[in-house]
C-alpha positions as CSV (number, residue, x, y, z in Angstrom):
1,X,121.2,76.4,158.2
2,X,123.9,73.9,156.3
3,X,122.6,73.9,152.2
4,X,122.5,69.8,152.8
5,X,120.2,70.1,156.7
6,X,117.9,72.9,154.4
7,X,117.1,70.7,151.6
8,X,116.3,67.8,154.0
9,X,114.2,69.6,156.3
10,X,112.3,70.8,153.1
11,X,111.9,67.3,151.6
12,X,110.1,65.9,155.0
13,X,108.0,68.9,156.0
14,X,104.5,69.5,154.2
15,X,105.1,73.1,156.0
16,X,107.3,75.6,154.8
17,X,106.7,79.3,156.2
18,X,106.7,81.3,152.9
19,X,103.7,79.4,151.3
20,X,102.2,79.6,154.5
21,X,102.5,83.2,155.0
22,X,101.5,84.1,151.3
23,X,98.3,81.3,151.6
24,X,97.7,83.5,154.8
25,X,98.0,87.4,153.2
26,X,95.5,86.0,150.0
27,X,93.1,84.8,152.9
28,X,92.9,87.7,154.7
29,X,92.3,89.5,151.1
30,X,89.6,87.1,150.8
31,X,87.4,88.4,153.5
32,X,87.6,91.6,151.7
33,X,85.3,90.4,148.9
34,X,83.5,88.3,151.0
35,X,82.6,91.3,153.1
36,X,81.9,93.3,150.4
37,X,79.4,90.5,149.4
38,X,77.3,92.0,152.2
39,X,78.0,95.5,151.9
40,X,76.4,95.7,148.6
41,X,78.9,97.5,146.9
42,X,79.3,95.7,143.2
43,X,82.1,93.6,142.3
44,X,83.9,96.3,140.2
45,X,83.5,98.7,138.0
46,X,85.2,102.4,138.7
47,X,85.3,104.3,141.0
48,X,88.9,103.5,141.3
49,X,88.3,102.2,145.2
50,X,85.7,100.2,144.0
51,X,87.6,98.2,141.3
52,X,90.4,97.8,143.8
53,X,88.7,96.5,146.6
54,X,87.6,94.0,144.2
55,X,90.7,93.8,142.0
56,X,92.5,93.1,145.0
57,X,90.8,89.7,145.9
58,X,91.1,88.5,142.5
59,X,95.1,87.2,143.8
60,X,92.7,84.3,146.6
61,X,91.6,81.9,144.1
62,X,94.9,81.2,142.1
63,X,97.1,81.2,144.8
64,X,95.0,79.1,147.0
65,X,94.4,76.2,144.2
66,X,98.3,76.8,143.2
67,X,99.5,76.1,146.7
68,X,97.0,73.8,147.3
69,X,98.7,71.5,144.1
70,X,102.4,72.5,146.1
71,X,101.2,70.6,149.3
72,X,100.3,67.8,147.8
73,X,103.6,67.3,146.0
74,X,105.2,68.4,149.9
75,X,103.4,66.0,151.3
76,X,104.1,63.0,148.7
77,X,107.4,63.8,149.2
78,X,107.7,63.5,153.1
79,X,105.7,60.4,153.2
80,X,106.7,58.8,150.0
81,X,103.3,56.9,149.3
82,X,101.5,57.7,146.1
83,X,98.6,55.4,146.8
84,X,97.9,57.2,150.4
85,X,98.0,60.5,149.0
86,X,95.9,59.5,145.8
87,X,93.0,58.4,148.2
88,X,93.9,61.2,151.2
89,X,92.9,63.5,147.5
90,X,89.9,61.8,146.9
91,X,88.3,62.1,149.9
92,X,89.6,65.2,150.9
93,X,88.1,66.6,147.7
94,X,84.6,64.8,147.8
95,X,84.3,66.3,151.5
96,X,84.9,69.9,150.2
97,X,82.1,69.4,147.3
98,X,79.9,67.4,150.1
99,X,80.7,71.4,152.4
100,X,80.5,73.5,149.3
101,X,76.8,72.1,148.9
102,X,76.0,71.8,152.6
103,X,77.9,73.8,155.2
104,X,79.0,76.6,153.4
105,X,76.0,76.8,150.9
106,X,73.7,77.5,154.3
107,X,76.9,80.2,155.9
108,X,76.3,82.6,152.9
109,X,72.6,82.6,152.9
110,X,70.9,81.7,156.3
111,X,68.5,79.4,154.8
112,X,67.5,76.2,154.4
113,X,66.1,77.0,150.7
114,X,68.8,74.7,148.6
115,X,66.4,73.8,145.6
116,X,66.0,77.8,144.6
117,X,69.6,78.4,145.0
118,X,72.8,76.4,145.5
119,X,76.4,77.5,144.6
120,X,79.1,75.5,142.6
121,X,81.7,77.6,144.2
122,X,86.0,78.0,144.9
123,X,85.2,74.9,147.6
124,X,83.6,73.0,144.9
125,X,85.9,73.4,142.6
126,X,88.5,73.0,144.7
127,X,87.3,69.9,145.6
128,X,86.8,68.3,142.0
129,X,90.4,69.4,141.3
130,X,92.0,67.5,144.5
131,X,90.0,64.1,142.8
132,X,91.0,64.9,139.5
133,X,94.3,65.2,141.2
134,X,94.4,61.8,143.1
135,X,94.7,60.0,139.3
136,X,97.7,62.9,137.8
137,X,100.1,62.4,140.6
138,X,100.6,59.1,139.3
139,X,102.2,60.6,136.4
140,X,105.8,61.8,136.5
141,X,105.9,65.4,137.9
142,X,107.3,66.9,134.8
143,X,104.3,65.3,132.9
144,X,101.6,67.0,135.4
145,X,103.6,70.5,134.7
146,X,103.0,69.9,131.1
147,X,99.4,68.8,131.2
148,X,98.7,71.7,133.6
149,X,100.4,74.9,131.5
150,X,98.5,73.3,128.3
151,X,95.0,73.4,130.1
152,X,95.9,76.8,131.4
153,X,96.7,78.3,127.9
154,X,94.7,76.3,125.8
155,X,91.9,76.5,127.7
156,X,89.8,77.9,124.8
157,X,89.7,74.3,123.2
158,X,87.4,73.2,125.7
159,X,85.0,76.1,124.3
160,X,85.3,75.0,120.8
161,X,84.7,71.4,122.0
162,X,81.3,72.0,123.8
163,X,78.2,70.1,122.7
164,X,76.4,72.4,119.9
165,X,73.1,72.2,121.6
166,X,72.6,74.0,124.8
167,X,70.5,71.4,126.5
168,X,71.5,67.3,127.2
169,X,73.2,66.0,129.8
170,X,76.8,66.7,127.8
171,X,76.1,70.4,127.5
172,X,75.5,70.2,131.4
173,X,78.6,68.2,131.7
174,X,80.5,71.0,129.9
175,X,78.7,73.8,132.0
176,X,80.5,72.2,135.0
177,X,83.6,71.6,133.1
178,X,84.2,75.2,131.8
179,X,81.0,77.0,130.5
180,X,79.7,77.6,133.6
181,X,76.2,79.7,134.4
182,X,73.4,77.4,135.8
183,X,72.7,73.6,135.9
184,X,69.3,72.4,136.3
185,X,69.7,68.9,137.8
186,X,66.9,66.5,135.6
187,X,63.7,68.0,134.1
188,X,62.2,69.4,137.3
189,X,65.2,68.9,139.9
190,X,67.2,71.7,141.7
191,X,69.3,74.0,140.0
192,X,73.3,74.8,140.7
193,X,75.2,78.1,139.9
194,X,78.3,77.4,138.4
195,X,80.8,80.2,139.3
196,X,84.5,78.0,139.2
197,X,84.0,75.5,136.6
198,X,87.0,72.5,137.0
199,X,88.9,74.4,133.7
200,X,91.0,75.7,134.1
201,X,91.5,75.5,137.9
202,X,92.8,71.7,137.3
203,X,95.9,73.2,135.3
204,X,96.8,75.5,138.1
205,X,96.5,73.0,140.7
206,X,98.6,70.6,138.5
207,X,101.1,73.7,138.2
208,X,101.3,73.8,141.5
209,X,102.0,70.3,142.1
210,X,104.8,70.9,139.8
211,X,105.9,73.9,141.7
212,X,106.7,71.5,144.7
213,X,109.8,70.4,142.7
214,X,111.4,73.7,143.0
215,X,110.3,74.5,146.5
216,X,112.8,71.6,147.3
217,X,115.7,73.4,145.6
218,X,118.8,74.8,147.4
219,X,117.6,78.3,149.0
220,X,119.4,80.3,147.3
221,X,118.9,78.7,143.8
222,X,115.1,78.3,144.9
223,X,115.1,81.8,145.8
224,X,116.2,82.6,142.1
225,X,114.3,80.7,140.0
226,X,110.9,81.5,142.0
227,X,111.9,85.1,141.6
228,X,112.6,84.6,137.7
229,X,109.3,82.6,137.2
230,X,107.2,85.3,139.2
231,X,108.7,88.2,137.1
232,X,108.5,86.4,133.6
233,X,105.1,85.3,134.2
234,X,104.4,89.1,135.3
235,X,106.6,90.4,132.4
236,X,103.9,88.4,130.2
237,X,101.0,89.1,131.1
238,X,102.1,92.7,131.0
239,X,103.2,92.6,127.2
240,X,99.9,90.5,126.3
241,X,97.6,91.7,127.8
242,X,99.3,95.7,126.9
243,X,98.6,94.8,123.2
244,X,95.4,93.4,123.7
245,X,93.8,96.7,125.5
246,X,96.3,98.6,122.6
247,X,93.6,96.5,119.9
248,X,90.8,96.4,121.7
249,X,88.3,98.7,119.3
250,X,85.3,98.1,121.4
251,X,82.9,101.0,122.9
252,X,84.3,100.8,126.3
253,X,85.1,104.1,128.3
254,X,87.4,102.4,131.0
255,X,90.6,103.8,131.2
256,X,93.2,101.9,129.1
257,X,95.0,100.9,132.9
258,X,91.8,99.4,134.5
259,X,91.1,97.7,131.5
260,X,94.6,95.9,131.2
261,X,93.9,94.6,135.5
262,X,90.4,94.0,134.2
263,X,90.7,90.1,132.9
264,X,88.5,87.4,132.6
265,X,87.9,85.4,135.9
266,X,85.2,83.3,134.8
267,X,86.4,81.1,133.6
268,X,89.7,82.4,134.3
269,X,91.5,83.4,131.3
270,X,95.7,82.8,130.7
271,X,96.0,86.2,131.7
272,X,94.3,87.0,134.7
273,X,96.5,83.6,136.0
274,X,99.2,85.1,134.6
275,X,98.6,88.7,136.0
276,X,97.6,86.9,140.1
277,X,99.9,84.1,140.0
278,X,102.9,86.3,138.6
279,X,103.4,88.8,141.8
280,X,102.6,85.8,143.7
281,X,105.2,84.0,143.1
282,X,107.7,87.1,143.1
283,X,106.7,88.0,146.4
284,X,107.8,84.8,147.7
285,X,111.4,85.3,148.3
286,X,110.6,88.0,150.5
287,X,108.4,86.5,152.5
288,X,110.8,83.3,153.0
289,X,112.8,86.3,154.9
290,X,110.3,87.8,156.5
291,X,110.1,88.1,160.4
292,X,108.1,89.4,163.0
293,X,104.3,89.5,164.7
294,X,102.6,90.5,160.7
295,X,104.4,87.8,159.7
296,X,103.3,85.6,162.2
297,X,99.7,86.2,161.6
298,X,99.8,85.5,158.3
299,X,101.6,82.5,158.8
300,X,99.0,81.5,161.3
301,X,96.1,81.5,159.3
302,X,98.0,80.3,156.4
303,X,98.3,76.6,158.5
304,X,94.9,76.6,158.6
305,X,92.7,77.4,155.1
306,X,90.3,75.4,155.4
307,X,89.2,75.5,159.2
308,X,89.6,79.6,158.5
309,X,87.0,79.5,155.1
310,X,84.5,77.3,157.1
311,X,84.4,79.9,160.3
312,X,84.9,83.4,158.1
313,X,81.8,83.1,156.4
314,X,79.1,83.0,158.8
315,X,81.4,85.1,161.2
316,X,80.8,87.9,158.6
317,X,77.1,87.2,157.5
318,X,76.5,87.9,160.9
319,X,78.7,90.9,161.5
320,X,77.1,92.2,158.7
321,X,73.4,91.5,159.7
322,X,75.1,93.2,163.0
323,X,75.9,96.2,161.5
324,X,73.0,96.7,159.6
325,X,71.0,96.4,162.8
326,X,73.5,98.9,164.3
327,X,73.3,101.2,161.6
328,X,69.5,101.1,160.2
329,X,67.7,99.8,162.9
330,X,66.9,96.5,161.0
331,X,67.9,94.3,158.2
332,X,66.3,93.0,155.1
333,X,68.1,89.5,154.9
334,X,66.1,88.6,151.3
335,X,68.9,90.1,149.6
336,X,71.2,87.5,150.9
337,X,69.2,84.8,150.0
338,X,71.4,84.7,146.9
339,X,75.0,85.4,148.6
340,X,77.1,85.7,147.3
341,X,75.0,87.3,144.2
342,X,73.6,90.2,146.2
343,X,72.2,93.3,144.9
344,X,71.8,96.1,147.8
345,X,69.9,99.8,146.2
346,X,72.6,102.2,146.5
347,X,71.2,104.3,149.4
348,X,71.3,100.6,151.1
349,X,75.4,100.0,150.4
350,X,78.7,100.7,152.5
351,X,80.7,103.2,152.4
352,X,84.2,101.7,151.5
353,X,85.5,102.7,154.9
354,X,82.6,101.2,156.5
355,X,83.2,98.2,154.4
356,X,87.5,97.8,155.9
357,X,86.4,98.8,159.4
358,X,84.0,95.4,159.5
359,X,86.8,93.9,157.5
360,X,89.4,94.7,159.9
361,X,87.5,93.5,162.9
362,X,86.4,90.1,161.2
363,X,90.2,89.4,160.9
364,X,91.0,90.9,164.5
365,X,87.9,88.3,165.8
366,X,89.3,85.3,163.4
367,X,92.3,84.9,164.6
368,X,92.3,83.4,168.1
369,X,90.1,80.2,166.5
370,X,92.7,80.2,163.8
371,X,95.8,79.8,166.4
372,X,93.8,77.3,168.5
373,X,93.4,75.6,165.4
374,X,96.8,75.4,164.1
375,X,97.9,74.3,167.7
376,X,95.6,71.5,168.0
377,X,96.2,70.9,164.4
378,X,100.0,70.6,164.6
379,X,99.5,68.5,168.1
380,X,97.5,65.8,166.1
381,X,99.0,65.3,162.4
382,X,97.1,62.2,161.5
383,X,94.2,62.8,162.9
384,X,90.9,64.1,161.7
385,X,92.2,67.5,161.7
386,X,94.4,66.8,158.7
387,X,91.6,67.1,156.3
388,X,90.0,70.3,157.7
C-alpha cells in the first residue's frame, strides 16, 4: 500500500489489525485468571507454574485501558468531533460502572446478595476512566501524554495527599481514587471492594490516547518508534526494578527473578506498567505483519472486548460449577459468593492442567458468539452495538 493511501486509511479507521490482535491475545490471557478464579489455585506465589499462570495475566489490564485511550484518539480522528466523542465517553463509561455493579457483579458470584459483597472492579474502573476521559480530550494531545506519564510515575503523591483520618467521606473518596480496600457506602449502607482504584489507570488510558498519534505515522517510521518505545520502557523497568530487588534487605525467600516479575498491581505501581505495557508495545510490529487463522482469532475477539468480558464470565462460572460436578459429584458454590476473592482447601483446587484444559475449551466455546458479534457489529457501526 502507497505511504500516502496507508496513512489515510489509518486516519479514518477506528480499526487497525495490530491493536486488535494484541487487545485479542491479552483477552484470551484473561480467562486464564478468570479461570483460575474458580479453580482455587491462589493468585501467585511459587511454585513456578503457579506464579506464571498468574504472572501471565497481569499483561490484560494495562493493555486493555492503554488501547482502550488509542481508540478513542482513532476514533476522534476519523470523525473529527470532540464534543460527540466527549459524550460517546461519558456514557460509554457510566454504562460500564452501571455493568460492573449489576451484570457482571451477579456473573462472578450467582447471587442476588449485592449488600454483602459488590466489586469495584477492571469494568469499573474502566468506566470512570472513559468519563474522566470525556473532559482530557479537550486538551491538546501532547498535554494528555504529559498529564498521563506524570500520574503514572508520580502516582505516590496521591498517597502522601490522602486525608489523615481513615474514616469521612474524603478518606472514602481517596479509597476509590487510589487507596483502595473497602467502602462502606453511609453508616449502615452496602459495602464496595475496591480492587482498580481510577489512579493510576487514568494516566495509562490518557497514554494511550496519546499513543494514537503515533499509530497514525508512516509504517515504517511507526513501526520504529513503537518498537523503540516498547524496548526502552522494557529496558527500564529491567534496570529499576534490577536494583530495587539488588536493595531490597527484607526477609523474603523468593528467588531474586520472581521477585523482580513480582510488582505491585494494586494500585499498579510505575513498574509493573512499565514491565506489561513494555513487551506490549514491542510485540506490536510483529503482529502488524502477522498472517494467518491464530491471527485471525485473535483479531476476532480483539473487535469485540466488551461483548467477549460480558459472555466469558458466566460462560466459565458455569464450566467450572460443570466440572466440579463432573469431577466430585457436586459443588459447594459458597466459595464463590466472593468471586473473584475465592479461597478453595487445597485437596478442593485444580491441577494446573486441569485448570488450561477448561481454559482452552472456554476459548474454543467463546469464539463463535465473538465472530457473530463482530459481524453484526461491523454491519451496524452506529448503532447500539457501538457501545458494547
Amino acid at each position: 500500500m502507497p505511504i500516502h493511501t496507508e496513512a489515510q486509511a489509518l486516519s479514518t479507521s477506528t480499526r487497525v489489525p495490530g491493536l486488535d490482535m494484541l487487545r485479542g491475545a491479552v483477552m484470551i490471557l484473561m480467562a486464564i485468571d478468570h479461570v483460575r478464579v474458580y479453580s482455587g489455585v491462589p493468585a501467585g506465589g511459587l511454585p513456578p507454574g503457579v506464579f506464571f499462570t498468574r504472572w501471565v495475566t497481569h499483561f490484560c489490564a494495562p493493555v486493555f485501558v492503554f488501547l482502550a485511550g488509542t481508540a478513542a484518539f482513532l476514533q476522534l480522528r476519523k470523525h473529527g468531533d470532540r464534543g460527540a466523542l466527549a459524550r460517546y465517553l461519558l456514557v460509554r463509561g457510566l454504562m460500564l460502572v452501571a455493568l460492573e455493579l449489576t451484570v457482571i457483579r451477579f456473573s462472578w458470584t450467582f447471587n442476588w446478595n449485592y449488600s454483602a459483597f459488590t466489586l469495584a472492579g477492571v469494568i469499573w474502573m474502566l468506566g470512570w476512566c472513559m468519563v474522566l476521559m470525556s473532559g482530557l480530550i479537550w486538551l491538546p494531545t501532547w498535554a494528555v501524554a504529559v498529564v498521563g506519564l506524570a500520574i503514572v510515575v508520580g502516582q505516590t503523591a496521591f498517597q502522601a495527599a490522602a486525608p489523615a483520618t481513615s474514616s469521612g467521606a474524603m478518606h472514602a473518596v481517596w479509597q476509590f481514587l487510589y487507596l483502595g480496600d473497602m467502602v462502606r457506602i453511609g453508616a449502615s449502607g452496602p459495602s464496595i471492594t475496591v480492587l482498580y482504584t481510577i489512579v493510576p489507570w487514568i494516566g495509562v488510558m490518557a497514554l494511550g490516547y496519546a499513543f494514537g498519534a503515533i499509530v497514525l505515522l508512516e509504517r515504517d517510521t511507526r513501526r520504529r518508534v513503537v518498537l523503540g518505545l516498547g524496548l526502552a520502557a522494557t529496558a527500564t523497568f529491567l534496570v529499576i526494578g534490577s536494583i530495587a530487588v539488588s536493595a531490597d534487605a527484607s526477609d523474603n525467600q523468593m528467588p531474586a527473578f520472581f521477585r523482580l516479575l513480582n510488582q505491585r498491581k494494586y494500585p499498579a505501581s510505575p513498574l509493573f506498567l512499565f514491565m506489561t505495557l513494555g513487551p506490549s508495545l514491542a510485540v506490536l510490529p510483529w503482529l502488524e505483519r502477522a498472517r494467518g487463522a491464530i491471527a485471525g482469532v485473535l483479531e476476532t475477539f480483539g473487535r469485540v472486548p466488551l461483548f467477549y468480558y460480558l459472555l466469558h464470565i458466566p460462560v466459565i462460572h458455569l464450566t467450572a460449577l460443570l466440572v466440579f460436578v463432573l469431577r466430585d459429584g457436586a459443588v459447594n458454590t459458597q466459595p464463590f459468593a466472593t468471586a473473584p476473592y475465592v479461597f478453595l482447601p487445597e485437596p478442593q483446587r485444580w491441577s494446573l492442567p486441569l485448570l488450561y484444559l477448561v481454559f482452552a475449551a472456554v476459548i474454543a466455546m467463546l469464539y463463535v458468539p465473538c465472530r457473530w458479534y463482530a459481524g453484526f457489529k461491523a454491519r451496524h457501526p452506529r448503532s447500539w452495538a457501538r457501545y458494547i
